[in-house]
C-alpha positions as a Markdown table, in Angstrom:
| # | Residue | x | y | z |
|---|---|---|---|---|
| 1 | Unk | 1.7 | 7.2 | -50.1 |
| 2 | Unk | -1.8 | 7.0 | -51.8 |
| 3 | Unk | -1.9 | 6.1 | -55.9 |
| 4 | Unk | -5.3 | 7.5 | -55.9 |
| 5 | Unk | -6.0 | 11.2 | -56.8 |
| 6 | Unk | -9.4 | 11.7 | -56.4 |
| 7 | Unk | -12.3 | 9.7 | -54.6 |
| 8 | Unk | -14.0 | 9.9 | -58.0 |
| 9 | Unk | -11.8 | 7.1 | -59.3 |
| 10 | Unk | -13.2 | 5.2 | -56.7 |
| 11 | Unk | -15.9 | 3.0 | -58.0 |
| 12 | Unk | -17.5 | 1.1 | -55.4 |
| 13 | Unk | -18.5 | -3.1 | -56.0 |
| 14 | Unk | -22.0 | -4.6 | -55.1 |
| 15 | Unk | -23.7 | -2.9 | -52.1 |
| 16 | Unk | -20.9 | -1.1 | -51.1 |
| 17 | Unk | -20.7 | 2.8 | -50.0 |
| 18 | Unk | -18.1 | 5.0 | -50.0 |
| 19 | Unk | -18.0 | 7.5 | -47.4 |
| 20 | Unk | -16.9 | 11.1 | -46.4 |
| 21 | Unk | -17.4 | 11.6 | -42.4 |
| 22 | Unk | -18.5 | 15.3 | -41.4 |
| 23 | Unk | -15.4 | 16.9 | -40.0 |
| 24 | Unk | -16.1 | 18.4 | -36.3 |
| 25 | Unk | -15.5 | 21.7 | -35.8 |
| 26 | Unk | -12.2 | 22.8 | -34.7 |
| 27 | Unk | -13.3 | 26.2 | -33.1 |
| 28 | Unk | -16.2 | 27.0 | -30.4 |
| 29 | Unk | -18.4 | 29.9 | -31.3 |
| 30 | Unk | -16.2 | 32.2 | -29.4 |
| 31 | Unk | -13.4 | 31.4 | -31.1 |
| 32 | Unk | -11.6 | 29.3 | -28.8 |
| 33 | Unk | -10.0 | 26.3 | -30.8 |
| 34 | Unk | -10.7 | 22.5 | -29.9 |
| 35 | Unk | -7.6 | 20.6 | -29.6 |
| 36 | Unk | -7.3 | 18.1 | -31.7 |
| 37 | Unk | -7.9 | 15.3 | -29.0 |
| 38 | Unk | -10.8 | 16.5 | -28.0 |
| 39 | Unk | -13.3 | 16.8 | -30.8 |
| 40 | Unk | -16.0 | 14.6 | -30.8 |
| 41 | Unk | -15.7 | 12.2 | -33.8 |
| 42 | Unk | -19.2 | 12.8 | -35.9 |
| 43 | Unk | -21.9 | 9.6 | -36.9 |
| 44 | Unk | -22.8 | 11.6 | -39.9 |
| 45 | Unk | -21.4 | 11.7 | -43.6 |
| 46 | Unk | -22.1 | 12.1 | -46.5 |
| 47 | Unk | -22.1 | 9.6 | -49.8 |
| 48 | Unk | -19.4 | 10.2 | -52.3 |
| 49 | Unk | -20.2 | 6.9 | -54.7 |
| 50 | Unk | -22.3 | 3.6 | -54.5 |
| 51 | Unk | -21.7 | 0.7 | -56.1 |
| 52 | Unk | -24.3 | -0.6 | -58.7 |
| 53 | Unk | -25.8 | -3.0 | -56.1 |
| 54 | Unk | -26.0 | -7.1 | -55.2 |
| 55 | Unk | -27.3 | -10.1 | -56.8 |
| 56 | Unk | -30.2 | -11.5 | -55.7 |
| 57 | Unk | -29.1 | -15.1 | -55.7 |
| 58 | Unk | -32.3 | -17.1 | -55.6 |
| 59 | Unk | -34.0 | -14.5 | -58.3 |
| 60 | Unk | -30.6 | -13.5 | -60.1 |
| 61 | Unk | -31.8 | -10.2 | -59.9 |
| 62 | Unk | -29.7 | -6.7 | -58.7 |
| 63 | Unk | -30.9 | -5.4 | -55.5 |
| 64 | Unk | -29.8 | -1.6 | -56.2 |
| 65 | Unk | -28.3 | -0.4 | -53.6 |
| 66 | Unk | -31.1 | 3.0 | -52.2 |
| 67 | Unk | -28.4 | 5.3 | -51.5 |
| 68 | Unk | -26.3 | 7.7 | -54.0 |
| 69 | Unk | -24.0 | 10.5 | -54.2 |
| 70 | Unk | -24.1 | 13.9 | -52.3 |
| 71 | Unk | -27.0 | 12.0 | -49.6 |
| 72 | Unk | -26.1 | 12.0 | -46.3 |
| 73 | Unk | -26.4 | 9.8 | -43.7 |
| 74 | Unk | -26.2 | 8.7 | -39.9 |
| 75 | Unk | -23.3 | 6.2 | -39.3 |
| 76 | Unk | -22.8 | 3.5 | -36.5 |
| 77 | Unk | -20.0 | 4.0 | -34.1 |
| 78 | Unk | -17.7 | 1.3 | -35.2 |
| 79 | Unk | -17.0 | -0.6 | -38.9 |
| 80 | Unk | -16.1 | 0.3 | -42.0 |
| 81 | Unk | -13.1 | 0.1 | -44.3 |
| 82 | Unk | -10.5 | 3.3 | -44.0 |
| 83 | Unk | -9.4 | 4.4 | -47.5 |
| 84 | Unk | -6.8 | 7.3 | -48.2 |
| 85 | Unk | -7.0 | 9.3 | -51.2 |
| 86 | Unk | -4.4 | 12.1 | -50.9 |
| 87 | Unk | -4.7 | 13.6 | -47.6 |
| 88 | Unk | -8.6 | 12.8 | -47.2 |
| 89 | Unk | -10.0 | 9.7 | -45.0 |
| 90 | Unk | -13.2 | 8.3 | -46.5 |
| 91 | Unk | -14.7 | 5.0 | -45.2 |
| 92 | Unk | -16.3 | 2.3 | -47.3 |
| 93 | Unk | -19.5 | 0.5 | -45.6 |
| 94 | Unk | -21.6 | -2.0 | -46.6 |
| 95 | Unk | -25.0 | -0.9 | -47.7 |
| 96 | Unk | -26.9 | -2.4 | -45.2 |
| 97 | Unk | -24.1 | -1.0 | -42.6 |
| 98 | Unk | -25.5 | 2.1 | -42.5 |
| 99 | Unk | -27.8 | 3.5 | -40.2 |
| 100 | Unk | -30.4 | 5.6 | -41.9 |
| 101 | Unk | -29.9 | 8.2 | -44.5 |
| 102 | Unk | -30.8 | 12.2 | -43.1 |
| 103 | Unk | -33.1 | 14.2 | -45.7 |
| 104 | Unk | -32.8 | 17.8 | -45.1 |
C-alpha cells in the first residue's frame, strides 16, 4: 500500500528528478493486442517535478538543476529509484542521470 495520493506531493531534494516513463502501446495498428510480456519497455519519459538543485561546495552556490515539469526526456536502460504513488510507477533519477532531454 502507497500513503501517497498524488505525484504532486512529491517534492524532489537537490538534483533529483522525478520521472513518468512513456507507457508502450498495448495494441499494433491493426488492432492486435501486445501481451504484456512482450512490450518493449520505452527510454523516454517525461518530468513530473525537480528538485530545486545542488550546492556548489567550493562556491556555496545552487547549481539549478536544467530540467522541469512536463519536459521530456531520453532515459538510460538501467538506474533509478522505483516510487509507487497509487497504482502509477514513476522513477526518481539523478539529474546528471539522465540522458538528454527531447524538444518537440
Amino acid at each position: 500500500m502507497s500513503l501517497l495520493k498524488s505525484a504532486q506531493a512529491l517534492k524532489p531534494l537537490f538534483d533529483r528528478v522525478l520521472i513518468q516513463r512513456l507507457k508502450p502501446q498495448t495494441q499494433t495498428a491493426s488492432g492486435i493486442f501486445i501481451p504484456e510480456k512482450n512490450q518493449e519497455k520505452l527510454n523516454q519519459g517525461t518530468v513530473v517535478a525537480a528538485g530545486p538543485g545542488v550546492v556548489n561546495p567550493q562556491t556555496g552556490e545552487t547549481v539549478p538543476v536544467v530540467l522541469k515539469a512536463g519536459d521530456r526526456v531520453l532515459l538510460p536502460a538501467f538506474g533509478g529509484s522505483p516510487v509507487k504513488v497509487g497504482e502509477e510507477e514513476y522513477l526518481l533519477y539523478s539529474d546528471k542521470e539522465i540522458l538528454a532531454k527531447i524538444d518537440q
